[in-house]
Structure formats: C-alpha cells, structure tokens
N, CA, C and O atoms as a GROMACS GRO file, in nm:
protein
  440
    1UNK      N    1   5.217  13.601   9.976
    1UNK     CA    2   5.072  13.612   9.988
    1UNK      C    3   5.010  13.473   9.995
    1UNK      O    4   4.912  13.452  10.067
    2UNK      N    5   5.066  13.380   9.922
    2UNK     CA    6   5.019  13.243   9.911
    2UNK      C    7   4.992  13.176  10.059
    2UNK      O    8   4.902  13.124  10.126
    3UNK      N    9   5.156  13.219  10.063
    3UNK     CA   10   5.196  13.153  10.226
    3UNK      C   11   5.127  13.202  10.358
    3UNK      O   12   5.151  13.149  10.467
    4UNK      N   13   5.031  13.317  10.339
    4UNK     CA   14   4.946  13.411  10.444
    4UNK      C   15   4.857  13.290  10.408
    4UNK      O   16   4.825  13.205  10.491
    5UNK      N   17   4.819  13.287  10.282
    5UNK     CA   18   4.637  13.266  10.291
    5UNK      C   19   4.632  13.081  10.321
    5UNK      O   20   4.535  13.007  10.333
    6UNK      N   21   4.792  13.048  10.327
    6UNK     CA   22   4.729  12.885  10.367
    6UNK      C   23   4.766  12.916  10.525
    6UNK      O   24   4.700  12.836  10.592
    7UNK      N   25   4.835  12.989  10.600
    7UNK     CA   26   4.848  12.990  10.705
    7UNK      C   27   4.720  13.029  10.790
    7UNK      O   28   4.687  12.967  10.892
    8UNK      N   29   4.640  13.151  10.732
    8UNK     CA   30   4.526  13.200  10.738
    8UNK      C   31   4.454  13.060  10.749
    8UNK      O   32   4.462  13.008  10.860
    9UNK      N   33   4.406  13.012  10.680
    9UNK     CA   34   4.304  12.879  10.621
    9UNK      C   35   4.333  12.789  10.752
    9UNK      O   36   4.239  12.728  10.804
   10UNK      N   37   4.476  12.782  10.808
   10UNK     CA   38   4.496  12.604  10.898
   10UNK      C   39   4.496  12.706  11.004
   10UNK      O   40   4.460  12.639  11.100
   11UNK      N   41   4.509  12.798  11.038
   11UNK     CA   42   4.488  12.832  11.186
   11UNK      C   43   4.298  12.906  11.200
   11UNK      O   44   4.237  12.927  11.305
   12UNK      N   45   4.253  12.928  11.070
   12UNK     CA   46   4.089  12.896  11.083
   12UNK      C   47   4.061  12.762  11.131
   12UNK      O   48   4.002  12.739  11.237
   13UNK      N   49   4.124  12.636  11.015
   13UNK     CA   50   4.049  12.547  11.055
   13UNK      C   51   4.066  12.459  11.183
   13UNK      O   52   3.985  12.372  11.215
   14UNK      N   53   4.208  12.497  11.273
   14UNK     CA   54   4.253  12.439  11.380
   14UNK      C   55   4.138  12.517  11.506
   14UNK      O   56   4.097  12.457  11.605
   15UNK      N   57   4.110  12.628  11.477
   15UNK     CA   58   4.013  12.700  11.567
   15UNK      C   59   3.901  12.714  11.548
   15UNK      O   60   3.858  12.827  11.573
   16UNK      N   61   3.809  12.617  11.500
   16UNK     CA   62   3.706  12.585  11.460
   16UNK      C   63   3.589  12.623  11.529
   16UNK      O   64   3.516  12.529  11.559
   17UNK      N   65   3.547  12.747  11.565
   17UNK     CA   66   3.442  12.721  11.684
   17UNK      C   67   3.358  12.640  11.695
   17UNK      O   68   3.289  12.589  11.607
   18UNK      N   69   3.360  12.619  11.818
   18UNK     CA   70   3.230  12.479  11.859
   18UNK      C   71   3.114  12.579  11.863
   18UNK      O   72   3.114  12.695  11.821
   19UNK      N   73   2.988  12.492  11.938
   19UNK     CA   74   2.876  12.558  11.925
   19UNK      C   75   2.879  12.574  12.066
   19UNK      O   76   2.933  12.499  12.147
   20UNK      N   77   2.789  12.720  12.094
   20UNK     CA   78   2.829  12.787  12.216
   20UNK      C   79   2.639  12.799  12.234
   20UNK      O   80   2.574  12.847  12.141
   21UNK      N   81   2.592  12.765  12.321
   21UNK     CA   82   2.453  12.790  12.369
   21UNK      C   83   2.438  12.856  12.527
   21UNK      O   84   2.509  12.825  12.623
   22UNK      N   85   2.344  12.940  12.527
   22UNK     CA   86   2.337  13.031  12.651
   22UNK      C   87   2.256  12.974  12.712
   22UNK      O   88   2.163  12.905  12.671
   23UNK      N   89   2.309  13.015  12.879
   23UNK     CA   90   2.226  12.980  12.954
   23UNK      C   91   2.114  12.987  12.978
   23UNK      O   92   2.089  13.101  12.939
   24UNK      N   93   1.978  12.925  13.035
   24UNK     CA   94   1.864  12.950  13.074
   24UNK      C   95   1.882  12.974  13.209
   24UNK      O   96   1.959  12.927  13.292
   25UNK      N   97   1.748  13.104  13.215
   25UNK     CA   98   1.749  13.137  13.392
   25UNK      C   99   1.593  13.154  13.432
   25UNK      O  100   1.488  13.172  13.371
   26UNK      N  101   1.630  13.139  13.548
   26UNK     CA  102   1.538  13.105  13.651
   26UNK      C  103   1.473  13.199  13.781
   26UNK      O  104   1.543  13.205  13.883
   27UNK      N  105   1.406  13.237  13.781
   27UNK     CA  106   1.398  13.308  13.890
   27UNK      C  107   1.272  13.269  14.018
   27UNK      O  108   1.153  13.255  13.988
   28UNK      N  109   1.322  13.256  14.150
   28UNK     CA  110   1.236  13.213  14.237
   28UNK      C  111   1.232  13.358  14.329
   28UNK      O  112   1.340  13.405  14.367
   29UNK      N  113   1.100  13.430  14.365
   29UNK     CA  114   1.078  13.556  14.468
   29UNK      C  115   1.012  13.485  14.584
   29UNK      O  116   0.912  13.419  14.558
   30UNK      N  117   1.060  13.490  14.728
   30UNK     CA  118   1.024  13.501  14.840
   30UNK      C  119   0.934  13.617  14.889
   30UNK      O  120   0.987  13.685  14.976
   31UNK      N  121   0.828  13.647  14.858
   31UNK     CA  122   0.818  13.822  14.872
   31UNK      C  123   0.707  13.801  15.017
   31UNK      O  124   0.683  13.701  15.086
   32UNK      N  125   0.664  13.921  15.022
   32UNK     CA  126   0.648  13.934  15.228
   32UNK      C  127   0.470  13.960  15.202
   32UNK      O  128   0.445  14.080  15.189
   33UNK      N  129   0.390  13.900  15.197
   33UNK     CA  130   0.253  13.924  15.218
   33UNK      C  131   0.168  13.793  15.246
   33UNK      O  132   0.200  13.674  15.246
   34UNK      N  133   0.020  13.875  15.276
   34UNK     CA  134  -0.009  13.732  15.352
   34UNK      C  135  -0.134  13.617  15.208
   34UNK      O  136  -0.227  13.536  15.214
   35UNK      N  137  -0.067  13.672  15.120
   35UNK     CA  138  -0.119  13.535  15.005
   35UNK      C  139  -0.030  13.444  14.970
   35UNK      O  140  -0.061  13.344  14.905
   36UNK      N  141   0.116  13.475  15.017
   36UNK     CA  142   0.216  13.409  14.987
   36UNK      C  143   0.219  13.293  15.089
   36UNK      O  144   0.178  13.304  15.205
   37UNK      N  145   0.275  13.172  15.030
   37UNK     CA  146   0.309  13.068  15.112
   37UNK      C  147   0.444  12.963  15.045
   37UNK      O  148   0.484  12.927  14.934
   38UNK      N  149   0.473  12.948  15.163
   38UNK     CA  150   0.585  12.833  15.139
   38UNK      C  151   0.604  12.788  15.001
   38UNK      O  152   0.690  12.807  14.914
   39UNK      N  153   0.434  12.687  15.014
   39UNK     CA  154   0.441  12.651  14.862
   39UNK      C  155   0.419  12.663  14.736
   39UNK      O  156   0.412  12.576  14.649
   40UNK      N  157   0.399  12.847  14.728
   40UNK     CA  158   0.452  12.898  14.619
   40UNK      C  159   0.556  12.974  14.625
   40UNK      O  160   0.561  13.086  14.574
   41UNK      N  161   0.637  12.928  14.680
   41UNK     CA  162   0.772  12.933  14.632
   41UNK      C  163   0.869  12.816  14.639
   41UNK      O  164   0.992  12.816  14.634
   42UNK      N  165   0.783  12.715  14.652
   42UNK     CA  166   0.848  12.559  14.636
   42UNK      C  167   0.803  12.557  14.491
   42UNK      O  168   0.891  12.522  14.411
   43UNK      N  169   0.688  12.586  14.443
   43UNK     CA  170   0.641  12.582  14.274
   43UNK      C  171   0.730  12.641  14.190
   43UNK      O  172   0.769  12.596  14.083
   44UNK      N  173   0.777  12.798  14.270
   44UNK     CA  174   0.850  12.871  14.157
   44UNK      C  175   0.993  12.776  14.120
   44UNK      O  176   1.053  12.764  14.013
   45UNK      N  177   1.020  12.715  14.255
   45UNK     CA  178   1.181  12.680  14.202
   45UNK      C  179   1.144  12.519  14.160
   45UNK      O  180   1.240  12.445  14.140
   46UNK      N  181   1.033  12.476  14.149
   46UNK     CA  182   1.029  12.318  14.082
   46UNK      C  183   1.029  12.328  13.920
   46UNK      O  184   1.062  12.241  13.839
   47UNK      N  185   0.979  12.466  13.896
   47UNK     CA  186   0.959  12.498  13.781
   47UNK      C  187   1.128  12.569  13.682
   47UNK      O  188   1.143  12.628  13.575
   48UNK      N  189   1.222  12.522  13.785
   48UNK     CA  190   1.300  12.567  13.770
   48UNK      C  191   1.467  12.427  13.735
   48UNK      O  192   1.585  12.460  13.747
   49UNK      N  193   1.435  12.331  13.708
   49UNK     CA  194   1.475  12.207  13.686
   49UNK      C  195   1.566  12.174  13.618
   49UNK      O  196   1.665  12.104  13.637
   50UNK      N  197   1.514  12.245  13.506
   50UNK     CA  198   1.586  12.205  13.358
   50UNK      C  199   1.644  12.323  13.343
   50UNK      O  200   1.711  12.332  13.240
   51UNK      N  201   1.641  12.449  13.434
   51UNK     CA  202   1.747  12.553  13.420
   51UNK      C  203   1.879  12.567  13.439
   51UNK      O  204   1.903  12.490  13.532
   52UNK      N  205   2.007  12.635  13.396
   52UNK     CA  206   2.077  12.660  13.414
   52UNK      C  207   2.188  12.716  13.537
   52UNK      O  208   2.289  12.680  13.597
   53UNK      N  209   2.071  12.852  13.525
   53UNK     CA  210   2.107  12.951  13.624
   53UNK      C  211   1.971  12.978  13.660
   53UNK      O  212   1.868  12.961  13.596
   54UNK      N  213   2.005  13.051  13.849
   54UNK     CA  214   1.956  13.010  13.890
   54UNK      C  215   1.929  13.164  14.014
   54UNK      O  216   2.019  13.193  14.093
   55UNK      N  217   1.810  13.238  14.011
   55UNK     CA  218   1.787  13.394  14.074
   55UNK      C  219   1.695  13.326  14.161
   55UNK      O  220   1.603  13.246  14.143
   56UNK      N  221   1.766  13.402  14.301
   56UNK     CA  222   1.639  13.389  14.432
   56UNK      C  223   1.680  13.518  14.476
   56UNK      O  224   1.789  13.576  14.472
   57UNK      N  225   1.538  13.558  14.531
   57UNK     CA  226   1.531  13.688  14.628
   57UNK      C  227   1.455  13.623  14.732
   57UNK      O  228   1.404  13.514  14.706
   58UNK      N  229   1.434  13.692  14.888
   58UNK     CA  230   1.397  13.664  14.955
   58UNK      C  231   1.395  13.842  15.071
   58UNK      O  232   1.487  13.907  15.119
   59UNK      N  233   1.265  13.858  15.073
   59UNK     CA  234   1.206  13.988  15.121
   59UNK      C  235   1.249  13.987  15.294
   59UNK      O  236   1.206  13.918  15.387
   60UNK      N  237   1.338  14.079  15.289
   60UNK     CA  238   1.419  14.127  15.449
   60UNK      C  239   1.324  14.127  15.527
   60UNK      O  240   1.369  14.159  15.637
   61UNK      N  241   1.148  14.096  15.534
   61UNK     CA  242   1.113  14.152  15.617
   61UNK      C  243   1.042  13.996  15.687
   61UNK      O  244   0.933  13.994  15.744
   62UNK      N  245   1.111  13.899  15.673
   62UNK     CA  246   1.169  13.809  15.775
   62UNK      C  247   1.240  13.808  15.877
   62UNK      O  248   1.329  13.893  15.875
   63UNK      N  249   1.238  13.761  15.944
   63UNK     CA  250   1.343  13.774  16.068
   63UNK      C  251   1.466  13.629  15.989
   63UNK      O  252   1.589  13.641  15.996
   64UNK      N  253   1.425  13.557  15.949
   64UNK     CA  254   1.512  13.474  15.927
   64UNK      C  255   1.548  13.496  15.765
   64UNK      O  256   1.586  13.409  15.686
   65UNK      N  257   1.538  13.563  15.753
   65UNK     CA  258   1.548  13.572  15.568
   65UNK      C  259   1.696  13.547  15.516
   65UNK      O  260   1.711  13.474  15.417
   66UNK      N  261   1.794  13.600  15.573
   66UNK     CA  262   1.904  13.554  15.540
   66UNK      C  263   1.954  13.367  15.564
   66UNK      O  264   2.021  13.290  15.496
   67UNK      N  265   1.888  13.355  15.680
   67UNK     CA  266   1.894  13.182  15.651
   67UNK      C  267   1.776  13.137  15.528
   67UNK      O  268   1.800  13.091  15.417
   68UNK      N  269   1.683  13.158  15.571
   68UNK     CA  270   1.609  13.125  15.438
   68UNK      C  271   1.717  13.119  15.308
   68UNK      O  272   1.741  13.005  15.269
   69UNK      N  273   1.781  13.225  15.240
   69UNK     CA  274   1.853  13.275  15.123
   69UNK      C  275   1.961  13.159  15.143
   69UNK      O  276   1.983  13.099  15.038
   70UNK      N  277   2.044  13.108  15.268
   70UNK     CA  278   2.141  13.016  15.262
   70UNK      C  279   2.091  12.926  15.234
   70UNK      O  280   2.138  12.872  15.133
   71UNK      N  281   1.976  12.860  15.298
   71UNK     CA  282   1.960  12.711  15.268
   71UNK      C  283   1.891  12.717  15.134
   71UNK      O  284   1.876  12.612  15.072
   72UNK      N  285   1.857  12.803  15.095
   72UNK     CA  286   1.792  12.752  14.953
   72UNK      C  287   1.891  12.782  14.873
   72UNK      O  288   1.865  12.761  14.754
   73UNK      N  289   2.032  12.837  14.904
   73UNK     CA  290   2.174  12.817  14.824
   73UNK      C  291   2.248  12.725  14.850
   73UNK      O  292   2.346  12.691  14.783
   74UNK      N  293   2.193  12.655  14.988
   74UNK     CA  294   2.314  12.509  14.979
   74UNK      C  295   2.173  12.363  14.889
   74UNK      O  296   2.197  12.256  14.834
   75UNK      N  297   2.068  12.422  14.910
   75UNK     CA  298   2.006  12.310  14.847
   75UNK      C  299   1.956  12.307  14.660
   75UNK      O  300   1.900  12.213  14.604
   76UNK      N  301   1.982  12.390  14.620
   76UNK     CA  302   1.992  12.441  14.497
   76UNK      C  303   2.032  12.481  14.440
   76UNK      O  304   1.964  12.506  14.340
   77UNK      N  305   2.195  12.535  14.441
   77UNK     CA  306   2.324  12.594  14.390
   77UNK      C  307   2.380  12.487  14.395
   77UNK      O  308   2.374  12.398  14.480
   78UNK      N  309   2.457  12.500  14.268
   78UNK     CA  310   2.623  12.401  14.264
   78UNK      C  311   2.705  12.468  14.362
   78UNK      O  312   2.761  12.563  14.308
   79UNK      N  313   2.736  12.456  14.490
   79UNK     CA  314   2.831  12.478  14.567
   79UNK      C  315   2.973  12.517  14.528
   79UNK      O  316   3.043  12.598  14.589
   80UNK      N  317   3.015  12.430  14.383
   80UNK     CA  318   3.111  12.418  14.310
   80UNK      C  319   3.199  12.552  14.231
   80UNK      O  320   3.320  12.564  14.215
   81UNK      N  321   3.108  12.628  14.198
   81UNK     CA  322   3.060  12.748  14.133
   81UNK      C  323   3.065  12.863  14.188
   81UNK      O  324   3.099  12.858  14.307
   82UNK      N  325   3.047  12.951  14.154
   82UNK     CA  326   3.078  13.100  14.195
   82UNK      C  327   2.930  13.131  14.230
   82UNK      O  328   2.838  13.090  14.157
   83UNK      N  329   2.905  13.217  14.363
   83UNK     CA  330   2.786  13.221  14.358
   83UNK      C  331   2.798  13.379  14.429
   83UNK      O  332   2.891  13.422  14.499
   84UNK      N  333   2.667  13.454  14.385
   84UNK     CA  334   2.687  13.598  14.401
   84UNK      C  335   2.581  13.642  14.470
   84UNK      O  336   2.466  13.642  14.428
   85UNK      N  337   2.631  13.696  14.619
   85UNK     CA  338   2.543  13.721  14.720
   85UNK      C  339   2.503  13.865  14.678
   85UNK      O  340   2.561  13.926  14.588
   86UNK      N  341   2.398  13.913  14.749
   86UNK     CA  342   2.357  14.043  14.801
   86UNK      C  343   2.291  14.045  14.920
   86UNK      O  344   2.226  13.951  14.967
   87UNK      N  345   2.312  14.182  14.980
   87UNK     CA  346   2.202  14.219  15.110
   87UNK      C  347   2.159  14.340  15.136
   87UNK      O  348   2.234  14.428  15.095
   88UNK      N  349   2.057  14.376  15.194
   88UNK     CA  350   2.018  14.487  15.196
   88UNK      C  351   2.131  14.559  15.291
   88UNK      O  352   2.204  14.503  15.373
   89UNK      N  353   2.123  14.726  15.250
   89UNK     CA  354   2.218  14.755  15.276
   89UNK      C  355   2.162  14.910  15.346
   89UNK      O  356   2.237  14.974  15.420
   90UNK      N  357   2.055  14.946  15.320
   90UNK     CA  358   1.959  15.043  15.326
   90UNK      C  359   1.833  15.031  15.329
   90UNK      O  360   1.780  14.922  15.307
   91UNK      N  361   1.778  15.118  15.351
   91UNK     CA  362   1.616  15.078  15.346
   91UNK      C  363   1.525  15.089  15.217
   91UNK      O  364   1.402  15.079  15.215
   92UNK      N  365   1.590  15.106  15.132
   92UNK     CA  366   1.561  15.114  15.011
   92UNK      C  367   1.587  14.948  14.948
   92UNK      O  368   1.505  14.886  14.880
   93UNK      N  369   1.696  14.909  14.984
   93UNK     CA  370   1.685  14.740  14.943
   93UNK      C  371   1.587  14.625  15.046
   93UNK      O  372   1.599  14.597  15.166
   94UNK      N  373   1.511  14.587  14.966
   94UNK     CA  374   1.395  14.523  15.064
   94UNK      C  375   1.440  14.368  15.012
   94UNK      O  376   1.346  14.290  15.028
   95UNK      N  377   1.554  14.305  14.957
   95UNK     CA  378   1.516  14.139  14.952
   95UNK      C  379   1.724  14.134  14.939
   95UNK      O  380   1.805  14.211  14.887
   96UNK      N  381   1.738  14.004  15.014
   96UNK     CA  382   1.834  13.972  15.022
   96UNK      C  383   1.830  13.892  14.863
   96UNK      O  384   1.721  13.847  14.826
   97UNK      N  385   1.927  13.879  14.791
   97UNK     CA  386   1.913  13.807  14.681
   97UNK      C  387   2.070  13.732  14.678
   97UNK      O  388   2.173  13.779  14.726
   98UNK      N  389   2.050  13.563  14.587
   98UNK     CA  390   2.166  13.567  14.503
   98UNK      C  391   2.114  13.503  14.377
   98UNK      O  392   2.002  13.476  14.336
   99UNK      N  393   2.281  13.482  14.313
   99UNK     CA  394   2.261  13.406  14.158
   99UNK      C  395   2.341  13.275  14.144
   99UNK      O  396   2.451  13.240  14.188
  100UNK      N  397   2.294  13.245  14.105
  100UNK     CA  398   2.401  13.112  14.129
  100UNK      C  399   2.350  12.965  13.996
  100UNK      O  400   2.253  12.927  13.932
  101UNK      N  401   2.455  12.939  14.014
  101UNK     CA  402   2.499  12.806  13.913
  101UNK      C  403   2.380  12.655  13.938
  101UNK      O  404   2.424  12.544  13.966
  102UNK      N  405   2.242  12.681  13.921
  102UNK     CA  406   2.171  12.584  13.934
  102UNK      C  407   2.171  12.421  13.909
  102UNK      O  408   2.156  12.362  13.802
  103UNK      N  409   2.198  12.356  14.066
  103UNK     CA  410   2.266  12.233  14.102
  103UNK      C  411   2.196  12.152  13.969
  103UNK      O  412   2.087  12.175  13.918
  104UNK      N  413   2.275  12.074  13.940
  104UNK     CA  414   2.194  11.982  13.819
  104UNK      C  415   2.143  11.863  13.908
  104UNK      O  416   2.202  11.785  13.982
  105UNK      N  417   1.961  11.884  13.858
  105UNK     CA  418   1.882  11.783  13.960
  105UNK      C  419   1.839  11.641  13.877
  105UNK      O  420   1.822  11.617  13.757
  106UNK      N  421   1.830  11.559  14.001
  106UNK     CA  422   1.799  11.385  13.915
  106UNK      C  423   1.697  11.351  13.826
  106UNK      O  424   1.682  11.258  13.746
  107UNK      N  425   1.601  11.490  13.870
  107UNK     CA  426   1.489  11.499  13.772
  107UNK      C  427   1.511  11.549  13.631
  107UNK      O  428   1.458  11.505  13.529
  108UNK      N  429   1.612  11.662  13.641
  108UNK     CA  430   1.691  11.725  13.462
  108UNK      C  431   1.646  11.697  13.374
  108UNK      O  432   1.711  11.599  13.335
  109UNK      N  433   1.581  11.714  13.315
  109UNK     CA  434   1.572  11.661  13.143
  109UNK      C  435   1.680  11.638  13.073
  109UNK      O  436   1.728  11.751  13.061
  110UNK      N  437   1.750  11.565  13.018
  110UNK     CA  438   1.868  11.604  12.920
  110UNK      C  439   1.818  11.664  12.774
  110UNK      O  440   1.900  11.698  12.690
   0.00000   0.00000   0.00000
C-alpha cells in the first residue's frame, strides 16, 4: 500500500497539469441587404484581432461569395491550421461559411 501511494504521488507530480485557457471567438457576417457595406464588415473583423478563432459567413446571394469566403480565408486564417469549410447545399442554406484558426496579426495584443 505504501509502495501504491508513493507511486501514486510521483506519477501525480510528474503530470502536473499546466494551465489550459480557451479560446476566444470571433465572428464576422457578410449578410445581403442594401445597409450593408464593405466597411462593416471590415469593422466586424478589425474587431476581431486579439482573437483566437475565427467565424465568417458570407450570404450566397452574391455572385462572387464563394471568392469573397476564400480571400478573407487566405487573408485572415492561419493557412497552417485546419480550417472548416461549408456551402450551401440547398435552398434552405443561405451563407457559405468557415472557421478557422485566426492568423496572429502585428497589431495582437499580447
């Protein structure tokens, strides 16, 4: 029993958990009406800096919406990272979306 509870004790203290903190997220919407502009949705994702992770949608009812959704994943995703597409698939899904690993920018806060 002795010999459990020091074995117990050094493989606690060899596995020490570190400190584990969750991500922050972000979300930027492209959505389709005529109050919307460019640059509020350049606001939503400036406001988005010091985040982690990193949600864009962008409303199918672009003609270019799926490029839209790429370039704002090669200019704001870690490339590096796993990044998780969607597309409409029906007419019931109205915004191409992904999620992705938000590029760490020069502005960052640490």
């Amino acid at each position: 029993m002795k010999l459990f509870c020091i074995l117990a004790a050094s493989l606690f203290l060899l596995n020490i958990p570190k400190l584990v903190y969750s991500g922050t997220w972000c979300k930027a919407v492209y959505s389709f009406n005529e109050d919307f502009h460019v640059a509020d949705f350049q606001k939503q994702i400036s406001k988005c800096k010091n985040s982690d992770n990193f949600f864009v949608s962008i409303s199918k009812n672009y003609k270019n919406a799926s490029h839209i959704l790429n370039a704002t994943i090669a200019n704001y995703c870690d490339l590096n990272r796993n990044i998780v597409k969607s597309k409409p698939e029906n007419n019931e899904d109205t915004f191409y979306s992904a999620v992705c690993v938000f590029r760490n920018h020069f502005l960052r806060e640490e």
